[in-house]
Chimera marker file (.cmm) of the C-alpha trace (Angstrom):
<marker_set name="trace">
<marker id="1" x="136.553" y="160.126" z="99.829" r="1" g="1" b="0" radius="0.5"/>
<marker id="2" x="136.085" y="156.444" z="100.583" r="1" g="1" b="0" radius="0.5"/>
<marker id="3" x="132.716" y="155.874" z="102.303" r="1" g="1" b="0" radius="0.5"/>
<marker id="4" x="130.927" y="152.805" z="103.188" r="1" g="1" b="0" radius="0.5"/>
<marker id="5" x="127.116" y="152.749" z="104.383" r="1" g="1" b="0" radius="0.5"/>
<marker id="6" x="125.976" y="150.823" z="107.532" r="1" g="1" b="0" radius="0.5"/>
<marker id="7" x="123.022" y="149.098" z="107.908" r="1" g="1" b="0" radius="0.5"/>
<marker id="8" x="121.609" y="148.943" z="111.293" r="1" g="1" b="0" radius="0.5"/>
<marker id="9" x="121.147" y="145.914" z="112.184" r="1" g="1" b="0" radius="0.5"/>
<marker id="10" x="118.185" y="144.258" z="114.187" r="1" g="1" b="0" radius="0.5"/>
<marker id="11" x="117.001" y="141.213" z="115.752" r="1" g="1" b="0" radius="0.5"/>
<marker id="12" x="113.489" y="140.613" z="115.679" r="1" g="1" b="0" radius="0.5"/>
<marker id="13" x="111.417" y="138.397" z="118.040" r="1" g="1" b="0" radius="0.5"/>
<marker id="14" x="110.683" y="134.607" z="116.686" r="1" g="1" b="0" radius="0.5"/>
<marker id="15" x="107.584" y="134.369" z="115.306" r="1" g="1" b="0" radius="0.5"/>
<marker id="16" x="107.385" y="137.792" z="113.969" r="1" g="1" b="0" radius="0.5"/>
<marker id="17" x="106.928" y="139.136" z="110.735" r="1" g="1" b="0" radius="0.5"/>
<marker id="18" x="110.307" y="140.699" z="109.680" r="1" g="1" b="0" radius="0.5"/>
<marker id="19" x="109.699" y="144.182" z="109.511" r="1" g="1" b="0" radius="0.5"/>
<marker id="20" x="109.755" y="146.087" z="104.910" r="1" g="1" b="0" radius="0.5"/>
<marker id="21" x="110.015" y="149.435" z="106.610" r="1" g="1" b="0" radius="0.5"/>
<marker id="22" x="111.321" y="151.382" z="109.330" r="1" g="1" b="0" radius="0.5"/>
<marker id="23" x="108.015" y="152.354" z="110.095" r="1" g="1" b="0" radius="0.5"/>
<marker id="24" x="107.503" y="148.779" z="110.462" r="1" g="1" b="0" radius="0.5"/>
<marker id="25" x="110.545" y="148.423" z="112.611" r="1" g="1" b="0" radius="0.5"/>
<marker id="26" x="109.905" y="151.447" z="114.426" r="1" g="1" b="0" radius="0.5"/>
<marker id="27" x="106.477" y="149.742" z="115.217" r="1" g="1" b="0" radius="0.5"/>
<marker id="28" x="108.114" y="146.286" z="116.258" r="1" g="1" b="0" radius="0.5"/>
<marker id="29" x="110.751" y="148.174" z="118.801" r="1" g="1" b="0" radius="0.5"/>
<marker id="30" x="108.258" y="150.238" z="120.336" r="1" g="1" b="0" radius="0.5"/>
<marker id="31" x="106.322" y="146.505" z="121.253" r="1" g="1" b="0" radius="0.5"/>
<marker id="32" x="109.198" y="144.844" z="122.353" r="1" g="1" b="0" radius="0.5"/>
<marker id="33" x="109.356" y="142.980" z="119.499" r="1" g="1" b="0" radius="0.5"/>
<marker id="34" x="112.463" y="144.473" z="118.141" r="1" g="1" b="0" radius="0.5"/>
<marker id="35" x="115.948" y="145.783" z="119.175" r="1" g="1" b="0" radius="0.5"/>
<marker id="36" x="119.025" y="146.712" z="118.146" r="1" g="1" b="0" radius="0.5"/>
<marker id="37" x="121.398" y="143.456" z="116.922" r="1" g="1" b="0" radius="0.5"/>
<marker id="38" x="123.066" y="142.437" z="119.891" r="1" g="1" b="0" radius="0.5"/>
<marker id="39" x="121.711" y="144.736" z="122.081" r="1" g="1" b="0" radius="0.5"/>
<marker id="40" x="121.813" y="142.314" z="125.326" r="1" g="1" b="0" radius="0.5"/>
<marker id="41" x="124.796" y="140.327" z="124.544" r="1" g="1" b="0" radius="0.5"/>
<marker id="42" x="127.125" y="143.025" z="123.553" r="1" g="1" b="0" radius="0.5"/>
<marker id="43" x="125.830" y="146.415" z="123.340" r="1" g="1" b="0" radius="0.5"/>
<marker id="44" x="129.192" y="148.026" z="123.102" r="1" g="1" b="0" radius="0.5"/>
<marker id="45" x="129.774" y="146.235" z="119.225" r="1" g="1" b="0" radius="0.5"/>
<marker id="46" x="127.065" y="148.014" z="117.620" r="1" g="1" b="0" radius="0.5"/>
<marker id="47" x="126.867" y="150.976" z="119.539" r="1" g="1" b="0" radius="0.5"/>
<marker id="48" x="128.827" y="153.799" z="117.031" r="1" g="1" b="0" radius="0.5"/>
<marker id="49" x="125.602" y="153.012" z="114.896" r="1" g="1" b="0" radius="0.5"/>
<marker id="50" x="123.763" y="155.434" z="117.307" r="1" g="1" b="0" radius="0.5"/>
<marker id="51" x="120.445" y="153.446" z="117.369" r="1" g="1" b="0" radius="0.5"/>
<marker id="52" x="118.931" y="156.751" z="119.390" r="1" g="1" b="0" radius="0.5"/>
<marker id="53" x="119.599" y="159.107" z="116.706" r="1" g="1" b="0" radius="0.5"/>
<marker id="54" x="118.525" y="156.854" z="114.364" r="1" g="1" b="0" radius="0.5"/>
<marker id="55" x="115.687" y="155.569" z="115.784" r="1" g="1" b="0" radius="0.5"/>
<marker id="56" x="114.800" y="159.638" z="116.215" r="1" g="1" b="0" radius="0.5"/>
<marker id="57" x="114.818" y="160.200" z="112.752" r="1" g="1" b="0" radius="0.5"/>
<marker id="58" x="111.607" y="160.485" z="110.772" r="1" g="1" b="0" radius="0.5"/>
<marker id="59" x="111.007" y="157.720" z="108.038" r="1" g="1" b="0" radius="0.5"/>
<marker id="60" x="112.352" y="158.900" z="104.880" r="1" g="1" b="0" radius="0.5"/>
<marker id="61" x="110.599" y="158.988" z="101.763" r="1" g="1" b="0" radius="0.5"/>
<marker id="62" x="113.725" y="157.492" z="100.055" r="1" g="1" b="0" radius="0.5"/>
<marker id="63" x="116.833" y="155.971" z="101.143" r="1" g="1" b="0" radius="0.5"/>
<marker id="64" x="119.453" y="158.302" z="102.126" r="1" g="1" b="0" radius="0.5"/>
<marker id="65" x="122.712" y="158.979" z="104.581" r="1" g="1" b="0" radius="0.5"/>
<marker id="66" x="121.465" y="160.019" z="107.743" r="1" g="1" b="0" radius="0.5"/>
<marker id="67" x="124.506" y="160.905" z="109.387" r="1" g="1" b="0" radius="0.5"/>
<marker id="68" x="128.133" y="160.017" z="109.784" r="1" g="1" b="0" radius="0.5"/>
<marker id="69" x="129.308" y="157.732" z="112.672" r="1" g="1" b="0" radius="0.5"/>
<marker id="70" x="132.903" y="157.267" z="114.120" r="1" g="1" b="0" radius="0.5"/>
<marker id="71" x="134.410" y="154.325" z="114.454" r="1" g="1" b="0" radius="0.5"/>
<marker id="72" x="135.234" y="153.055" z="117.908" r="1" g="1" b="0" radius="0.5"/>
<marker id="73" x="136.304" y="149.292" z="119.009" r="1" g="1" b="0" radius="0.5"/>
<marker id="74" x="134.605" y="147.285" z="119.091" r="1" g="1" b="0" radius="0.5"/>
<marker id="75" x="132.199" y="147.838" z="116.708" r="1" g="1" b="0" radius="0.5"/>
<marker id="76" x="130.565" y="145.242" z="114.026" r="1" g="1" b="0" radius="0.5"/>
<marker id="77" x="129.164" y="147.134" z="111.243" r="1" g="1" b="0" radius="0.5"/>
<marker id="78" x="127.098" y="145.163" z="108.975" r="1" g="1" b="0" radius="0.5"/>
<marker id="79" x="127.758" y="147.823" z="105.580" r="1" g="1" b="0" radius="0.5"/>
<marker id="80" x="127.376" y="147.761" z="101.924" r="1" g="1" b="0" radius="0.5"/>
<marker id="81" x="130.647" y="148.674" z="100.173" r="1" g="1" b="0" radius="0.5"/>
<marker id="82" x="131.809" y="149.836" z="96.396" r="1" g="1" b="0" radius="0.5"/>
<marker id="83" x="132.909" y="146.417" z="94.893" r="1" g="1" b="0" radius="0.5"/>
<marker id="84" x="136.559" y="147.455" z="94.685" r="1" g="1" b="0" radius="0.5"/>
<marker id="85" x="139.501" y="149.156" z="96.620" r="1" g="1" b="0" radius="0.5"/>
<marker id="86" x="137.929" y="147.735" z="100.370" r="1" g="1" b="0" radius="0.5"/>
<marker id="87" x="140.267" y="145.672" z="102.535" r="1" g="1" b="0" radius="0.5"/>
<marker id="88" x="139.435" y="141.898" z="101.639" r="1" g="1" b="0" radius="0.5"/>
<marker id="89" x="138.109" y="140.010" z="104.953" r="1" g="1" b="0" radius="0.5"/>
<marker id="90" x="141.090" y="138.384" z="106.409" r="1" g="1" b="0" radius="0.5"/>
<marker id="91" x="139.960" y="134.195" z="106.550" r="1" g="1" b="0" radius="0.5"/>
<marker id="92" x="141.741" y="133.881" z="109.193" r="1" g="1" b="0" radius="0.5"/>
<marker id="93" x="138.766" y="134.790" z="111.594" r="1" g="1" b="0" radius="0.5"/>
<marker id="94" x="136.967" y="131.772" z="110.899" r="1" g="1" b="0" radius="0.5"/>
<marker id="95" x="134.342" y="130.765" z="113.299" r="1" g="1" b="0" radius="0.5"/>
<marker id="96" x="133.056" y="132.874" z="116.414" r="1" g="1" b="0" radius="0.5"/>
<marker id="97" x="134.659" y="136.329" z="116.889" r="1" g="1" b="0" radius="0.5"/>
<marker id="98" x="136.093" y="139.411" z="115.962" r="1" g="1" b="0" radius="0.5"/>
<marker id="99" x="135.555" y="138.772" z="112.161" r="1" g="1" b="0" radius="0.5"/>
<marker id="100" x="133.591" y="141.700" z="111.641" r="1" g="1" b="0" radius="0.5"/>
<marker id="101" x="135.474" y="143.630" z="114.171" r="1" g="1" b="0" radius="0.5"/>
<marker id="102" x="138.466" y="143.204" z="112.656" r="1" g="1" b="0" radius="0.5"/>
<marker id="103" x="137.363" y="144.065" z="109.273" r="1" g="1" b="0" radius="0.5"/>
<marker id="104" x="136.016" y="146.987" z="110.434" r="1" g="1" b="0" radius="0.5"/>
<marker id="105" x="139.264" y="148.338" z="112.511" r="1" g="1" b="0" radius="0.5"/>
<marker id="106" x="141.043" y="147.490" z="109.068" r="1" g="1" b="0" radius="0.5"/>
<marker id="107" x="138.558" y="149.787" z="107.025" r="1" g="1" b="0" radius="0.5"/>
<marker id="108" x="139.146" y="152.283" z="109.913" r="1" g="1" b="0" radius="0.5"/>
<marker id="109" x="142.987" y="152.290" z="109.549" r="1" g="1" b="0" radius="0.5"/>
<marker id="110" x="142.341" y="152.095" z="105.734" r="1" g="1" b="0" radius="0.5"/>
<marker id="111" x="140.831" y="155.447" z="106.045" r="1" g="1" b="0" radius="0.5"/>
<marker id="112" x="137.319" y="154.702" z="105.629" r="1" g="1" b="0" radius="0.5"/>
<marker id="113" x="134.179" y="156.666" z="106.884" r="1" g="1" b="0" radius="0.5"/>
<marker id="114" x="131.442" y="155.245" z="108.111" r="1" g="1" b="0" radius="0.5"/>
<marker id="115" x="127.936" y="156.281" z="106.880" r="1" g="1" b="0" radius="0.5"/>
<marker id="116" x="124.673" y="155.417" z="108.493" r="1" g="1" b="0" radius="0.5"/>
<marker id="117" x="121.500" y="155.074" z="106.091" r="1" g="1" b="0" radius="0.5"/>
<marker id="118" x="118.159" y="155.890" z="107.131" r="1" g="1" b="0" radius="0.5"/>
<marker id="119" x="115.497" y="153.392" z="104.953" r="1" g="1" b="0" radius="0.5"/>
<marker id="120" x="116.684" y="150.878" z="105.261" r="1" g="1" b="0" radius="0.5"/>
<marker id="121" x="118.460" y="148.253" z="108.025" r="1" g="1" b="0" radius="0.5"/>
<marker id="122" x="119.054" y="144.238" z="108.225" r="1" g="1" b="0" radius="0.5"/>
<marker id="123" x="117.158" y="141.920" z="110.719" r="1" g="1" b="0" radius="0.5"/>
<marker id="124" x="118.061" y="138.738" z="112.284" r="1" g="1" b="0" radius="0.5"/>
<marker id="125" x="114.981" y="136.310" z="113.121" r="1" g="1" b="0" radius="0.5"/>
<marker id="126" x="115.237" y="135.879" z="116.481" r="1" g="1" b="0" radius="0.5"/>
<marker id="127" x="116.708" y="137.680" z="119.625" r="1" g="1" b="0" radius="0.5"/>
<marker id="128" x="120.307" y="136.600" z="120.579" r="1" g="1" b="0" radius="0.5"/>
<marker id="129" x="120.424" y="135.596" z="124.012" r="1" g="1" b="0" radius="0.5"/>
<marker id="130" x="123.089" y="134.360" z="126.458" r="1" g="1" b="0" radius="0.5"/>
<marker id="131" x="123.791" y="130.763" z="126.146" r="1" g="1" b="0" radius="0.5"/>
<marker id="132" x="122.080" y="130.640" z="122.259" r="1" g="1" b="0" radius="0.5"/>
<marker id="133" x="125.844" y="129.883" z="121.289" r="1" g="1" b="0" radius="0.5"/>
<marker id="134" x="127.643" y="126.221" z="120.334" r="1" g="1" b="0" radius="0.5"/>
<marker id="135" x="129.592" y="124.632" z="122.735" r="1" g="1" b="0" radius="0.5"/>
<marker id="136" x="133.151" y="125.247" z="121.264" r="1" g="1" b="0" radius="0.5"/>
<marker id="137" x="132.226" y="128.930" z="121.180" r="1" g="1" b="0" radius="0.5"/>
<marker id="138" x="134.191" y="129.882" z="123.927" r="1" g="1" b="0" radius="0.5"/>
<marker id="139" x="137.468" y="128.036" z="122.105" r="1" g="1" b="0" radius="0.5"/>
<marker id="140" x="136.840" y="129.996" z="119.050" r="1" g="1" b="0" radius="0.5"/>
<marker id="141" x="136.647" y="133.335" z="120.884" r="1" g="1" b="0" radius="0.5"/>
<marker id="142" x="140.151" y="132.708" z="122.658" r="1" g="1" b="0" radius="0.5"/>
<marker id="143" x="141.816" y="131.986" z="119.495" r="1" g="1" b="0" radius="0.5"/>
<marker id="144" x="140.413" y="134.631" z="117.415" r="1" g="1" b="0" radius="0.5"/>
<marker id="145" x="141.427" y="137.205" z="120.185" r="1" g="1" b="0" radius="0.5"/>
<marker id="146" x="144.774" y="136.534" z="119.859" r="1" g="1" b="0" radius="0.5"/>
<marker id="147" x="144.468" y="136.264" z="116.201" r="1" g="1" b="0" radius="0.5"/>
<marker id="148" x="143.407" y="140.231" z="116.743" r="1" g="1" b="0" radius="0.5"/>
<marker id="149" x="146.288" y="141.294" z="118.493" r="1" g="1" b="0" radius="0.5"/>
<marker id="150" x="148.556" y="139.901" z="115.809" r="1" g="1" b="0" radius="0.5"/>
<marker id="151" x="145.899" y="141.106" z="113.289" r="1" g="1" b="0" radius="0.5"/>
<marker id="152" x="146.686" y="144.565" z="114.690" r="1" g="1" b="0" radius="0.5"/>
<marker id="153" x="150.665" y="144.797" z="114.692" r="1" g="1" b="0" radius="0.5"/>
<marker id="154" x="149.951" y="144.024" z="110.757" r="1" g="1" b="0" radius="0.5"/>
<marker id="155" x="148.036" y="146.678" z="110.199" r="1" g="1" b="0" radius="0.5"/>
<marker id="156" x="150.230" y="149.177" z="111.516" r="1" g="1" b="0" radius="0.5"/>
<marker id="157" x="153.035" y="147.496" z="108.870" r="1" g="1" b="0" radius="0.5"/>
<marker id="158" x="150.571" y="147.256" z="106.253" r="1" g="1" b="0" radius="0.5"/>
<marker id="159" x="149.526" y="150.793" z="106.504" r="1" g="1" b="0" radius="0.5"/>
<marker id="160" x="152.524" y="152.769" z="107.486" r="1" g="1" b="0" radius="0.5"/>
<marker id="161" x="151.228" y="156.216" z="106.840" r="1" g="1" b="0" radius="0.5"/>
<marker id="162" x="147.632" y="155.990" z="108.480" r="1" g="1" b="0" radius="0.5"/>
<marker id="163" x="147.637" y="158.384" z="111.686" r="1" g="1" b="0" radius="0.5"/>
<marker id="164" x="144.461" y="155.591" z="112.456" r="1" g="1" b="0" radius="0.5"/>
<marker id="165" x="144.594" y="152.562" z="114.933" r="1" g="1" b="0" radius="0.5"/>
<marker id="166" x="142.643" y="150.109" z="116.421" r="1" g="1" b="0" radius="0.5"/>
<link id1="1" id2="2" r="1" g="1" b="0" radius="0.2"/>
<link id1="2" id2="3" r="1" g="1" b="0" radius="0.2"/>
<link id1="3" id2="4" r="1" g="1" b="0" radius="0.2"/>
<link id1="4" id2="5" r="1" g="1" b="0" radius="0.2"/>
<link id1="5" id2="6" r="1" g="1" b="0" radius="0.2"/>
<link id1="6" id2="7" r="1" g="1" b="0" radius="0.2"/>
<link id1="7" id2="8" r="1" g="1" b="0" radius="0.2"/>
<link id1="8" id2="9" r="1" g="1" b="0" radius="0.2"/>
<link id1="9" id2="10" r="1" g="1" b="0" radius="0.2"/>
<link id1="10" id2="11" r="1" g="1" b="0" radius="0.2"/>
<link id1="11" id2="12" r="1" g="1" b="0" radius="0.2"/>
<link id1="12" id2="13" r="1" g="1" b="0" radius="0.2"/>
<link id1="13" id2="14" r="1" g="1" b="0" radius="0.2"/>
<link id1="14" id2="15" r="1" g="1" b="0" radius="0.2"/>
<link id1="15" id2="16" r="1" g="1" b="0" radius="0.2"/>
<link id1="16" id2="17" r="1" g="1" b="0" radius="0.2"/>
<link id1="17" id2="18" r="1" g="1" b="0" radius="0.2"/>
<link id1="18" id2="19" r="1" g="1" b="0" radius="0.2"/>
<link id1="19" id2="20" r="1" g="1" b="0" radius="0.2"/>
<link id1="20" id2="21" r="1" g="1" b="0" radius="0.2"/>
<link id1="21" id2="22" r="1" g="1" b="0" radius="0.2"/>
<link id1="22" id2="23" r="1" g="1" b="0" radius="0.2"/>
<link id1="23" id2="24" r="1" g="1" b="0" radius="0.2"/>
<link id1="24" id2="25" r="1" g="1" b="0" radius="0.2"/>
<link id1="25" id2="26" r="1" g="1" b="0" radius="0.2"/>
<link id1="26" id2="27" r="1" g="1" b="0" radius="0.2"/>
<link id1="27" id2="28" r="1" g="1" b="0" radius="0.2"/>
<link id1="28" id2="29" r="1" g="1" b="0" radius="0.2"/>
<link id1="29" id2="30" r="1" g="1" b="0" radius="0.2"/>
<link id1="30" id2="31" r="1" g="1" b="0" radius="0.2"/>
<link id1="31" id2="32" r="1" g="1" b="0" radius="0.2"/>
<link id1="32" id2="33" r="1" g="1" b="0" radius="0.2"/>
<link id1="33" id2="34" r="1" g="1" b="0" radius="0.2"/>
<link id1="34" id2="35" r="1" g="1" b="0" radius="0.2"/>
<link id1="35" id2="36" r="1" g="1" b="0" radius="0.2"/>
<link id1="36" id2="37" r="1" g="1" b="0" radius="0.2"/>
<link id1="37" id2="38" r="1" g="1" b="0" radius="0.2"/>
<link id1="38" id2="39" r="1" g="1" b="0" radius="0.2"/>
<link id1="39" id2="40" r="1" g="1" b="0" radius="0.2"/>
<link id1="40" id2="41" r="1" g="1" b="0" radius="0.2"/>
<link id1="41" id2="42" r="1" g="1" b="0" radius="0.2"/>
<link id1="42" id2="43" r="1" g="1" b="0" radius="0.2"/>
<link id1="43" id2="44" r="1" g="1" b="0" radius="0.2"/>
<link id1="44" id2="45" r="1" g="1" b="0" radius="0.2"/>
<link id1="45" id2="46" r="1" g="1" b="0" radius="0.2"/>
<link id1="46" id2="47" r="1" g="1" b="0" radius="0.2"/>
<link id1="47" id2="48" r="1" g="1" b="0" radius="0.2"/>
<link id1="48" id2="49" r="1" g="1" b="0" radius="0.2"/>
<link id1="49" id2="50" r="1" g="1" b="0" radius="0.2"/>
<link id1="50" id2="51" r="1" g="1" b="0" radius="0.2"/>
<link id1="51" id2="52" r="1" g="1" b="0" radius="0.2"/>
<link id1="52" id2="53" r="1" g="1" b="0" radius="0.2"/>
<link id1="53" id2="54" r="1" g="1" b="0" radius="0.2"/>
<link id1="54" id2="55" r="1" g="1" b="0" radius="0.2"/>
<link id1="55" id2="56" r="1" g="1" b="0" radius="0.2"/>
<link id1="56" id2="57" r="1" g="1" b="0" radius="0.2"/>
<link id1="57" id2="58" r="1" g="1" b="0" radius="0.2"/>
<link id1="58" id2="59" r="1" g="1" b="0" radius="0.2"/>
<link id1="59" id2="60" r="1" g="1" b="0" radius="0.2"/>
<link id1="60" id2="61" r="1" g="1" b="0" radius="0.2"/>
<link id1="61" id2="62" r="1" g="1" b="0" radius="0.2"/>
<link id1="62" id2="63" r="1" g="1" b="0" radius="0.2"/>
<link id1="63" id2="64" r="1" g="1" b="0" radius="0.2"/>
<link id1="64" id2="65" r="1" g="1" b="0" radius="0.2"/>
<link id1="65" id2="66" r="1" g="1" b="0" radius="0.2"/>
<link id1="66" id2="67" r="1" g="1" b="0" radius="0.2"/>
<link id1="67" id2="68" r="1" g="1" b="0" radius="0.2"/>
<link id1="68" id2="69" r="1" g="1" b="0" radius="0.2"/>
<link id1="69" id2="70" r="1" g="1" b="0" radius="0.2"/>
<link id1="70" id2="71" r="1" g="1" b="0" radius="0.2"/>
<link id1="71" id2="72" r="1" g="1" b="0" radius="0.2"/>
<link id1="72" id2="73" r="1" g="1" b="0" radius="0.2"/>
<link id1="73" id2="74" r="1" g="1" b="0" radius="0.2"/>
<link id1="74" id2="75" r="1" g="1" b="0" radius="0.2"/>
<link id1="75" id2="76" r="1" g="1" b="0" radius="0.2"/>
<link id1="76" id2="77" r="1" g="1" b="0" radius="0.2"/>
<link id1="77" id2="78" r="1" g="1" b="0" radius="0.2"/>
<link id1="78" id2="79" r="1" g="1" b="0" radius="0.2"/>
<link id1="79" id2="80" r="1" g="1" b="0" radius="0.2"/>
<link id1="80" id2="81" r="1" g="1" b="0" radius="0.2"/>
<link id1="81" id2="82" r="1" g="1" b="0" radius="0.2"/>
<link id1="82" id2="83" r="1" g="1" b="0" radius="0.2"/>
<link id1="83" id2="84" r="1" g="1" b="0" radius="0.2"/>
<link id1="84" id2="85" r="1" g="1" b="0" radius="0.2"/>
<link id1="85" id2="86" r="1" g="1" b="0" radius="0.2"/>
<link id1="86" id2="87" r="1" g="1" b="0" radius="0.2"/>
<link id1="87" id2="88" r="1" g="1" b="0" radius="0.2"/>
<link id1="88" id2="89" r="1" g="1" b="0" radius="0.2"/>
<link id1="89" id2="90" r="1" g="1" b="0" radius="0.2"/>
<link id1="90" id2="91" r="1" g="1" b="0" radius="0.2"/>
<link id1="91" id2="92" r="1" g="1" b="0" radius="0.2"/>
<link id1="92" id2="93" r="1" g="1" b="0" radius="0.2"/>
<link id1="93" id2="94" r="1" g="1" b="0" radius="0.2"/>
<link id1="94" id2="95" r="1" g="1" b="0" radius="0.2"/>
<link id1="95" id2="96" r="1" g="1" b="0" radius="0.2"/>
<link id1="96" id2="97" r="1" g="1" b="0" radius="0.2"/>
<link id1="97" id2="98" r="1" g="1" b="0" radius="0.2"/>
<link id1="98" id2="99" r="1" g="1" b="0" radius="0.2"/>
<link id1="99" id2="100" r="1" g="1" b="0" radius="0.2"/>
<link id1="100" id2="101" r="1" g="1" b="0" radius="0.2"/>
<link id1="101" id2="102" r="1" g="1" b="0" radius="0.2"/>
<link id1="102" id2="103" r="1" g="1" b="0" radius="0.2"/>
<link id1="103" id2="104" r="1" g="1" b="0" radius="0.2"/>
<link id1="104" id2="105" r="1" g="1" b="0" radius="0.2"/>
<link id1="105" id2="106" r="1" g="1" b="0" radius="0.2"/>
<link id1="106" id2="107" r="1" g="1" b="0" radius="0.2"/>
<link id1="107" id2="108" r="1" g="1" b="0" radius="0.2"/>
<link id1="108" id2="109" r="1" g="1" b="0" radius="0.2"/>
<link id1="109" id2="110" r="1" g="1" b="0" radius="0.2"/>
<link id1="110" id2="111" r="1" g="1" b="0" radius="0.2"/>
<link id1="111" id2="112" r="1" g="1" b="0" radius="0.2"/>
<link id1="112" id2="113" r="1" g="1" b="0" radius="0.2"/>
<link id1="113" id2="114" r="1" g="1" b="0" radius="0.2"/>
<link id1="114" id2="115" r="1" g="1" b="0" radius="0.2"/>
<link id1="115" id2="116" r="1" g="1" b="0" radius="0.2"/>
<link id1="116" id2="117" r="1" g="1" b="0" radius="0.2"/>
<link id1="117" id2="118" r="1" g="1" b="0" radius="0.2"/>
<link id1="118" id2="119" r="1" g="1" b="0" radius="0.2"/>
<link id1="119" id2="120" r="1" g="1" b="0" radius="0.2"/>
<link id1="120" id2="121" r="1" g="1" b="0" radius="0.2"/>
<link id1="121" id2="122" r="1" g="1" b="0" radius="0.2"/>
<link id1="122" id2="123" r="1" g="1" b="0" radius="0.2"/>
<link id1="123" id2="124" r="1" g="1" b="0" radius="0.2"/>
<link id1="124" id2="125" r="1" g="1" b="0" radius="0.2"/>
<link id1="125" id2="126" r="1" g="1" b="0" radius="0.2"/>
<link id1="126" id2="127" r="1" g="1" b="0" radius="0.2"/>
<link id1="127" id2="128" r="1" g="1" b="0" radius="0.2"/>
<link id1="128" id2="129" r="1" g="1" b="0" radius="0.2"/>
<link id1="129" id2="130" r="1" g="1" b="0" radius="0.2"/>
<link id1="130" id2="131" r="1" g="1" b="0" radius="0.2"/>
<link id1="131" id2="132" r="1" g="1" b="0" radius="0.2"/>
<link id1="132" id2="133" r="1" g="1" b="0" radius="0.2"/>
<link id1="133" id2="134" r="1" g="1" b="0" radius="0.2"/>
<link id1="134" id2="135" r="1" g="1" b="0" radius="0.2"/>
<link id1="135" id2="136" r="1" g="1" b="0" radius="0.2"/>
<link id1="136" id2="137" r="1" g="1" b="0" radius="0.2"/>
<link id1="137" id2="138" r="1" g="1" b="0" radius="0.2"/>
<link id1="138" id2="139" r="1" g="1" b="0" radius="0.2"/>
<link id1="139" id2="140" r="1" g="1" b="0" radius="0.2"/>
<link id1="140" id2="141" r="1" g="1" b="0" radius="0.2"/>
<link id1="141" id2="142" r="1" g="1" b="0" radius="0.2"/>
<link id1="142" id2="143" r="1" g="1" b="0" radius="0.2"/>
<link id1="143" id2="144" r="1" g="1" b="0" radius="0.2"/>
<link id1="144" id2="145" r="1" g="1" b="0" radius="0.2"/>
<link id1="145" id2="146" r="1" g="1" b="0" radius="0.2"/>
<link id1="146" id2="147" r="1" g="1" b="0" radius="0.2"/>
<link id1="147" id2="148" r="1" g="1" b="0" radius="0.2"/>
<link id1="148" id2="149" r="1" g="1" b="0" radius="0.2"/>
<link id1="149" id2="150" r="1" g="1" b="0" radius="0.2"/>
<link id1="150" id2="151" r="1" g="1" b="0" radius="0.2"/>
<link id1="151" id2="152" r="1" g="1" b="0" radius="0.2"/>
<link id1="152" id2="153" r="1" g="1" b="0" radius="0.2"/>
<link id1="153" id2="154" r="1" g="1" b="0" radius="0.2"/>
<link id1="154" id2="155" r="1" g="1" b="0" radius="0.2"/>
<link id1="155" id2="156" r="1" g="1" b="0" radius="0.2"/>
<link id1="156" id2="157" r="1" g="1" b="0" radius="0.2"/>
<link id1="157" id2="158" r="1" g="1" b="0" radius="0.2"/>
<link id1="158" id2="159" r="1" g="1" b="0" radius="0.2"/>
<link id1="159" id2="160" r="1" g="1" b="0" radius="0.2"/>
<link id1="160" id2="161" r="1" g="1" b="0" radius="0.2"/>
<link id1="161" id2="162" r="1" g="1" b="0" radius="0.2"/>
<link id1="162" id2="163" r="1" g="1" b="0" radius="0.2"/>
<link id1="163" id2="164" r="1" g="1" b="0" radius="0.2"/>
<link id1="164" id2="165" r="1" g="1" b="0" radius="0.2"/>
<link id1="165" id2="166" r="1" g="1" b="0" radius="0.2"/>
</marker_set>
């Protein structure tokens, strides 16, 4: 069974304390001060994380998997993997967009599951907002997306007997 485990993944308000805990967190989101990582710019690429659920859960006393999540497009896991036998990032997807997508819709064909731990989570300092971007941004984005589509005809080649696409 090949599993990798996803962090959620946060941004919290400038000026804040980055939050040790999920209590912490929990405490943070409730205020405002916290939300899920790109929850206002594109909710859709971190949504199979199931921030509800999660958020739901009590705080562990450990670390542990909380649940399994499906992958959809377009998601953006942020994940810690075993060392060996994942998909290496393709370099290709340099700059702004679908780098982490496409890693994870290769992990997805590759036949990985995704695993969401509970006690633990990354945060970003700072909210992402609309317009928080550099200017060649946009450029970036159109090249990368048709990068993707290429990206994706290769993965059917490169594995031939995964019933999985993306």
């Amino acid at each position: 069974v090949r599993v990798l485990f996803v962090l959620p993944a946060f941004e919290v308000r400038a000026g804040r304390r980055l939050p040790g805990t999920k209590a912490e967190l929990l405490r943070l989101w409730g205020a405002g001060d916290a939300r899920p990582f790109y929850g206002t710019l594109c909710p859709r690429c971190q949504a199979p994380t199931d921030f509800g659920r999660w958020r739901a859960l009590p705080p562990p006393p450990r670390l542990r998997v909380a649940y399994e999540a499906p992958w959809r497009d377009p998601w953006e896991p942020f994940y810690v993997a075993p060392a060996r036998g994942v998909p290496r990032f393709d370099e290709r997807f340099l700059q702004y967009g679908f780098n982490r997508i496409s890693q994870a819709c290769e992990l997805h064909v590759a036949g990985f599951r995704f695993a969401v731990l509970d006690g633990a989570f990354v945060a970003h300092r700072g909210f992402k907002e609309p317009g928080g971007f550099h200017g060649g941004r946009e450029a970036e984005l159109g090249h990368n997306r048709r990068l993707f589509r290429s990206f994706r005809a290769e993965l059917q080649r490169r594995y031939p007997g995964s019933p999985r696409h993306c």
